[in-house]
C-alpha positions as CSV (number, residue, x, y, z in Angstrom):
1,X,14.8,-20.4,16.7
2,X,16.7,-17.6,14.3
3,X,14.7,-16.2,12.0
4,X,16.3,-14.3,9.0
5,X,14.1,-11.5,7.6
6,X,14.9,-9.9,4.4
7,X,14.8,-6.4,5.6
8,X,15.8,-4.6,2.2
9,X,12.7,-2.7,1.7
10,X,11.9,-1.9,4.8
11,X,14.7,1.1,5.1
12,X,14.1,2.7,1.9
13,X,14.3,6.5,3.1
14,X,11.1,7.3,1.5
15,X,9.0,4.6,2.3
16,X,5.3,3.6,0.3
17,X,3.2,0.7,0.1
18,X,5.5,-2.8,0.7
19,X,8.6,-0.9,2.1
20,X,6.1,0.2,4.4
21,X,4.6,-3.1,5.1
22,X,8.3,-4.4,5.7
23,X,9.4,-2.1,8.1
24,X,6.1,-1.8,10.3
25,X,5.5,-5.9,10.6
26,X,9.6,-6.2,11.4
27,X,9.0,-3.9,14.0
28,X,6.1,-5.1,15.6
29,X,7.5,-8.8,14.9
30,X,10.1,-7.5,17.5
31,X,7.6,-6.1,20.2
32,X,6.0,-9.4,20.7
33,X,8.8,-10.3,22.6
34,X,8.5,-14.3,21.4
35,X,12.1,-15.6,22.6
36,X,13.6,-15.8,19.1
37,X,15.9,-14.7,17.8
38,X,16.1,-12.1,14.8
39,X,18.4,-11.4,12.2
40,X,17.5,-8.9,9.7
41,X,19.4,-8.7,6.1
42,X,19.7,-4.9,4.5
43,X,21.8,-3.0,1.3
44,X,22.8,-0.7,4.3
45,X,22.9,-0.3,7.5
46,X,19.6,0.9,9.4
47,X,19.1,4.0,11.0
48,X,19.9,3.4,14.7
49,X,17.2,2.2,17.1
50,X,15.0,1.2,14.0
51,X,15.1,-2.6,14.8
52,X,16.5,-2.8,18.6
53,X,17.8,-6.4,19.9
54,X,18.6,-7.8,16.2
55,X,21.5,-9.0,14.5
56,X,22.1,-7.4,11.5
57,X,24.1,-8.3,8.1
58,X,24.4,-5.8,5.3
59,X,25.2,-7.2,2.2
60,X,26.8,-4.5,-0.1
61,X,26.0,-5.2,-3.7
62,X,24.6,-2.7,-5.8
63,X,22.9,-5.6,-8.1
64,X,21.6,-9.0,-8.0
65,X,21.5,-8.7,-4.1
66,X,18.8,-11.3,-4.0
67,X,19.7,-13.8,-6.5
68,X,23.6,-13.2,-5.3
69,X,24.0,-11.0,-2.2
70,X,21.4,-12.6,0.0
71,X,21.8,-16.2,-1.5
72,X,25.7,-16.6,-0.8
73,X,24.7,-15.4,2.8
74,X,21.8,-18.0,3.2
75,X,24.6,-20.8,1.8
76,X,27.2,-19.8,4.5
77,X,25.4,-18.9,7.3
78,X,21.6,-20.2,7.0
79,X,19.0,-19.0,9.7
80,X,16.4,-21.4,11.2
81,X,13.7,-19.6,8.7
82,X,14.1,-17.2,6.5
83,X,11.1,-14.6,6.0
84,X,10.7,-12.5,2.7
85,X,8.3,-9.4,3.5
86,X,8.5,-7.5,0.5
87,X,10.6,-9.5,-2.4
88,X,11.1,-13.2,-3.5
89,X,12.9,-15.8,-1.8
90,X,16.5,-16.6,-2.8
91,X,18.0,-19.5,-5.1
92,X,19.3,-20.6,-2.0
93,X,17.6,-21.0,1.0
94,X,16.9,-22.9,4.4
95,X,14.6,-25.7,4.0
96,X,11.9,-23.0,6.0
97,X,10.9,-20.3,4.5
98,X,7.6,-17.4,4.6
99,X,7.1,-15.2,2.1
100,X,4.3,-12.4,1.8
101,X,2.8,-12.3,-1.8
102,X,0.9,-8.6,-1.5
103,X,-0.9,-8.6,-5.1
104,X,-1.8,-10.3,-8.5
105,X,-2.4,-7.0,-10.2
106,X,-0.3,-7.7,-13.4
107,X,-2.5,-10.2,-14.0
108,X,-5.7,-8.6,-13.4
109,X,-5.0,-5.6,-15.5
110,X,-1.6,-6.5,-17.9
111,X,-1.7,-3.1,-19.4
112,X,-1.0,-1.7,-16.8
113,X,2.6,-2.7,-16.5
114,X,5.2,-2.8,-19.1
115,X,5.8,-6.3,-20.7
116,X,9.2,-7.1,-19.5
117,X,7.8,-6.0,-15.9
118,X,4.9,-7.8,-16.1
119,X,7.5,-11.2,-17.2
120,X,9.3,-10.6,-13.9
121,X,6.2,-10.1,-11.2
122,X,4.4,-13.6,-12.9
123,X,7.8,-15.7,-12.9
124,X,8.9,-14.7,-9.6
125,X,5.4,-14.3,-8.0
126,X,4.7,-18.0,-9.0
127,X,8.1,-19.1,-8.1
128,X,8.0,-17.4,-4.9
129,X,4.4,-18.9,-4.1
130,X,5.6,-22.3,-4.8
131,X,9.2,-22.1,-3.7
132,X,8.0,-20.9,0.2
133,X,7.0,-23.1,2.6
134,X,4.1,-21.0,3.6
135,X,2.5,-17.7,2.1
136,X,0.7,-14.9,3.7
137,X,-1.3,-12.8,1.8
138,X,-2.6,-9.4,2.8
139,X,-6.2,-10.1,2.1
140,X,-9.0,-13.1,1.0
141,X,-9.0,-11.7,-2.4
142,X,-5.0,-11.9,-3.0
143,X,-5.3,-15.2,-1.6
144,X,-8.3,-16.6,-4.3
145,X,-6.1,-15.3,-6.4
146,X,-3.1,-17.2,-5.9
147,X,-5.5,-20.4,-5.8
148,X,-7.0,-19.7,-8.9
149,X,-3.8,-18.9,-10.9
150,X,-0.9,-20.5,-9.6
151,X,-3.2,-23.2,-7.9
152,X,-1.6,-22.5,-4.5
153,X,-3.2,-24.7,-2.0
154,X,-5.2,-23.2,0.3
155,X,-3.9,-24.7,3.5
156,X,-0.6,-23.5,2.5
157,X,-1.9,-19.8,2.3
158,X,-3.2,-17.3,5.3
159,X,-4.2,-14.1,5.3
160,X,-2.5,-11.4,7.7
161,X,-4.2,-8.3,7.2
162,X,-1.5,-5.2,7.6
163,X,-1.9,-2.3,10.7
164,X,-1.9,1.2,9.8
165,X,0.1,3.6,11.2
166,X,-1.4,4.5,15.1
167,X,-0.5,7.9,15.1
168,X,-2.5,8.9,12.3
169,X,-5.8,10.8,13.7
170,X,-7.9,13.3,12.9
171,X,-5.7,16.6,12.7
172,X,-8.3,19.3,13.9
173,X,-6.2,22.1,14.7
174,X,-6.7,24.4,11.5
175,X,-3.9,26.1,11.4
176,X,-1.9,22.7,11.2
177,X,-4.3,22.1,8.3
178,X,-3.7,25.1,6.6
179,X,0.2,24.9,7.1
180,X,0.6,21.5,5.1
181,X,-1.8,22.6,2.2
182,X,0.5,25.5,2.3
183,X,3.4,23.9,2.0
184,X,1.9,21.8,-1.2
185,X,0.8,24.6,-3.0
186,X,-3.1,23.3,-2.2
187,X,-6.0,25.5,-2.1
188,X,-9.3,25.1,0.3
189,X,-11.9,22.4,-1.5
190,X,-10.1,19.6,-2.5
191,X,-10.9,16.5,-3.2
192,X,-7.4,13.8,-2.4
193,X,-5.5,10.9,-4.2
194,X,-2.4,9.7,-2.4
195,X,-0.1,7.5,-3.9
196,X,2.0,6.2,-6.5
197,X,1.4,8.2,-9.6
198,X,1.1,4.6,-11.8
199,X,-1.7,3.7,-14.5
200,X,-2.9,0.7,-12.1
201,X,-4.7,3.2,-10.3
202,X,-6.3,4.4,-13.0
203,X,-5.9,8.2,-12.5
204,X,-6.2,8.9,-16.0
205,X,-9.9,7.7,-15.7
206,X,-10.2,9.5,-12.6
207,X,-8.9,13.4,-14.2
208,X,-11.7,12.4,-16.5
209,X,-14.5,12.2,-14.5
210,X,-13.1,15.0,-12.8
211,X,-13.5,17.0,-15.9
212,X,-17.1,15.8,-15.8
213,X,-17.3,17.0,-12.5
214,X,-15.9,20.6,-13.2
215,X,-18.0,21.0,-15.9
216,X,-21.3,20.8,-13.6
217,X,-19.5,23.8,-11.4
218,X,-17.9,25.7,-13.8
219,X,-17.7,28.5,-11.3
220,X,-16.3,26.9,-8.0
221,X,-15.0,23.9,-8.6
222,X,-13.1,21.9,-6.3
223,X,-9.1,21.5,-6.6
224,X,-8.4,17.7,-7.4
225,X,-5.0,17.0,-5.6
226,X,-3.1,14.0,-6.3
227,X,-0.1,13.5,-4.4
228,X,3.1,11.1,-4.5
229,X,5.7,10.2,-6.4
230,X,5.9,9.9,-9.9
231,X,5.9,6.1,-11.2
232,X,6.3,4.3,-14.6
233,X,4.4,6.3,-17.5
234,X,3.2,8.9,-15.2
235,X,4.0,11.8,-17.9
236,X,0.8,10.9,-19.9
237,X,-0.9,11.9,-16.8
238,X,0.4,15.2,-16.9
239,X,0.0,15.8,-20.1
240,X,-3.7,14.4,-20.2
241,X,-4.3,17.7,-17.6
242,X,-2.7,20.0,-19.6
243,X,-4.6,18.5,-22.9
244,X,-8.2,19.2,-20.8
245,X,-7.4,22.7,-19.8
246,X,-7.3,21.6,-16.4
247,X,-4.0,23.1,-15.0
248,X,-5.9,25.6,-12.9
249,X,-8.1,22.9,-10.8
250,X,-5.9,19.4,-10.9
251,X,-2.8,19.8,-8.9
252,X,0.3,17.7,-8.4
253,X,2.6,18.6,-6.1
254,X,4.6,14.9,-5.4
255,X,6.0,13.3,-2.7
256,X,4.1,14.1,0.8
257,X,5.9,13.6,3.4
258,X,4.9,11.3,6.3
259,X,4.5,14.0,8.6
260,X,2.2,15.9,6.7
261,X,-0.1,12.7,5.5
262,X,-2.9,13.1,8.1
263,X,-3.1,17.1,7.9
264,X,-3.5,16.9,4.0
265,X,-6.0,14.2,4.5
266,X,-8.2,15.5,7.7
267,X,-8.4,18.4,5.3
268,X,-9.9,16.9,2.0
269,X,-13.3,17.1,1.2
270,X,-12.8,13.0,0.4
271,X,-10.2,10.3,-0.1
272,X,-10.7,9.4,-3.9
273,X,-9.0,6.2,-4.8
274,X,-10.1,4.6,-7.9
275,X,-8.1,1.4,-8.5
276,X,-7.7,-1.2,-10.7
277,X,-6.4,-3.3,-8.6
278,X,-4.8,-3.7,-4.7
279,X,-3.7,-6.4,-2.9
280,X,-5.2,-4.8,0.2
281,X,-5.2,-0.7,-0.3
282,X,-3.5,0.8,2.9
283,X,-4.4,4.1,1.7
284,X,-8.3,3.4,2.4
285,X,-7.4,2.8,5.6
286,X,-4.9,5.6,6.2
287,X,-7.6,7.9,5.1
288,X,-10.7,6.5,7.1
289,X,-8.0,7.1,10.1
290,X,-7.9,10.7,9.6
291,X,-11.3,10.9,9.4
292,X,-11.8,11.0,5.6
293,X,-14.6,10.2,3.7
294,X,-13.6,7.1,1.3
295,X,-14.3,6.8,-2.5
296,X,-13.2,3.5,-3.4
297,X,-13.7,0.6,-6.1
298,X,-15.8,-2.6,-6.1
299,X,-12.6,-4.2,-7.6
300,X,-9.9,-6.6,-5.7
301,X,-9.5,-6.4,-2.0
302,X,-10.8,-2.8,-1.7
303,X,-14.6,-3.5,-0.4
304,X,-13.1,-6.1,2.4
305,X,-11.3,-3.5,3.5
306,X,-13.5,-0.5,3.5
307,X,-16.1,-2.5,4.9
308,X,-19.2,-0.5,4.8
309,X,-17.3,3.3,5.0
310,X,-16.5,3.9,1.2
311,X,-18.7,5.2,-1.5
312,X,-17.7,1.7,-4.1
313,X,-17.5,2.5,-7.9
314,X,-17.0,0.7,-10.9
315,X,-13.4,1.8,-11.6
316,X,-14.1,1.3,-15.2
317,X,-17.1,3.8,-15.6
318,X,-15.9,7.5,-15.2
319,X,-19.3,8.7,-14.8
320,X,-20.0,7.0,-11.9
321,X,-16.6,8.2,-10.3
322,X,-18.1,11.8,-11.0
323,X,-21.1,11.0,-9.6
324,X,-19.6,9.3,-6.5
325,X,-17.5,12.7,-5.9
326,X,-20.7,15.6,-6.9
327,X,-23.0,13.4,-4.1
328,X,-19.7,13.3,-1.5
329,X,-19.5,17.0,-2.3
330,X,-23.0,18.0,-1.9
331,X,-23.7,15.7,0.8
332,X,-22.0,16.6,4.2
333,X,-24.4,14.1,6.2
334,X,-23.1,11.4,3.5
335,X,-19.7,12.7,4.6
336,X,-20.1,13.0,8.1
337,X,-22.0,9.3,8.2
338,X,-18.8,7.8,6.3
339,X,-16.0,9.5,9.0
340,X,-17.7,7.8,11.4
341,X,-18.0,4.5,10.0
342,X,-14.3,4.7,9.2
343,X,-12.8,5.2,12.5
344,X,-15.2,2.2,13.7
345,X,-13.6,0.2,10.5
346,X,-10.1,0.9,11.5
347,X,-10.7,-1.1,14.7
348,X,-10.1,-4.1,12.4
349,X,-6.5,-3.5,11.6
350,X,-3.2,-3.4,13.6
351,X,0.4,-4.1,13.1
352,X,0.6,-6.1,16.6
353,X,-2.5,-8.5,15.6
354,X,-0.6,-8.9,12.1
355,X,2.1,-9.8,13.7
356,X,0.7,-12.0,16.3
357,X,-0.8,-13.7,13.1
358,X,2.6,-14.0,11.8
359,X,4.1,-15.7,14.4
360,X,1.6,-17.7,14.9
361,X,2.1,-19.4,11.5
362,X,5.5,-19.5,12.3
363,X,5.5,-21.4,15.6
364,X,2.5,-23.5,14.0
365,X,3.5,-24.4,10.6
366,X,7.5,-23.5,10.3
367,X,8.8,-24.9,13.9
């Protein structure tokens, strides 16, 4: 069988969350070795040796390539199945198509998206859960949720959790420690966020309950890092840290760059990520990999992944965030007890049993 994969996202050149999804489940789609045959659509052409033994189309349009690009191509030359990883499916299509819907988050917390965004993600999420032949979902919660608001049948729904990246470890030599916080301008004592900078993961909320925090150690507090790009109405962030006098102890220093993720989080005191909302919350896992202790929220997917190595707060109550990061501070058995639990967690996740579930639904469902 050929199966067409919309590879767009998966060769952004700085990869986060579903570009990242995209490009790891292509890859070990590949490895499995299943005797189809794989044709991968892209803006541009991948780097070499990113996706060995695949044909490849590039589609050069700077806009509409979806609605356009990839749908004149699926009229002309339709594959066998066509598999959307990290977007929505096409006007035009083959009759066979998978499509992964990764969260409901507009939904759950419409604030947190402009309106005309939050327009797009409901019209094309429900068209794209409808439209496909079969959904995955990276977790039970997404997939309640796309029962209980788009009433998407069960049956037509299964949950692939995502892998994280195998070479991420522990990083115990310190002077590889102490190079990366270096090179981000990061100081010993620090508790982490990494990430989007983006109001769905309620940062604001979590610089105020680090001003809480601070104000219990007025003398030696610890730096609050957080790290990543800068998305949609992240400047009332910065100014929010400038308004609470906080320039000395919260630190942004963007974009971290792959090669430097596990060093930056073997180092930090804990992993804090307070969000609203995640269709599954990689990051939890990427940190409980290094080693990390995990603060994490009761909300969405977050406890079925952290299993039982987070500290779970209300992301809605900043004194309980505080709270959650003075006991991780002042409790290195807490910490200690947590590292271990995540490296057992881990064990869970992999991007070969994702995409062994993958092709299972395909040779079960879409054959």
């Amino acid at each position: 069988m050929l199966v067409g994969i919309d590879a767009s996202r998966a060769i952004a050149a700085r990869p986060t969350g579903t570009e990242i999804y995209s490009r790891r489940l292509i890859q070990a789609l590949l490895s499995l070795k299943s005797g189809h045959r794989f044709r991968l659509y892209s803006r541009t052409t991948p780097q070499p040796d990113l996706f060995p033994e695949t044909e490849e189309r590039v589609i050069r349009l700077p806009r509409l390539w979806t609605h356009i690009g990839l749908a004149w191509e699926m009229a002309r030359h339709p594959p066998d199945l066509l598999f959307v990883p990290a977007h929505v499916l096409p006007p035009i299509r083959p009759r066979r198509t998978l499509v992964t819907i990764h969260d409901l988050g507009y939904l759950a917390f419409p604030r947190t998206h402009p309106w005309r965004q939050r327009l797009y993600l409901d019209l094309s999420t429900r068209w794209n859960a409808h439209a496909a032949t079969h959904v995955l979902t990276d977790s039970r919660a997404t997939r309640d949720d796309l029962s209980r608001h788009y009433g998407i049948a069960l049956e037509k729904m299964t949950v692939a959790y995502p892998g994280i990246d195998e070479s991420l470890r522990p990083v115990e030599e310190a002077a590889a420690t102490t190079a990366a916080k270096a090179r981000y301008g990061i100081r010993d004592d620090y508790l982490l966020y990494l990430g989007t900078l983006q109001p769905r993961k309620n940062l604001r909320r979590l610089v105020d309950a680090f001003a809480q925090l601070a104000a219990h150690r007025p003398s030696h507090p610890p730096q609050l890092v957080l790290a990543g790009k800068r998305g949609w109405l992240c400047e009332d962030l910065f100014e929010q840290v400038e308004r609470l006098g906080l320039d000395q102890h919260v630190h942004l220093p963007g974009y971290v760059a792959e090669e430097d993720k596990a060093a930056l989080l073997s180092g930090a005191i804990a992993f804090v990520l307070p969000s609203l909302h995640e269709g599954f919350g990689l990051p939890v896992l990427e940190a409980q990999a290094c080693g990390c202790p995990v603060i994490t929220s009761t909300t969405s997917s977050l406890p079925e992944v952290a299993g039982d190595a987070a500290l779970l707060v209300d992301p809605r109550d900043g004194t309980a965030i505080a709270r959650a990061m003075e006991r991780i501070i002042d409790d290195q058995e807490l910490r200690n007890r947590l590292s271990e639990r995540g490296l057992t967690n881990i064990g869970r996740f992999s991007w070969r049993a994702c995409a062994e579930t993958v092709m299972t639904v395909i040779e079960t469902h879409l054959c």
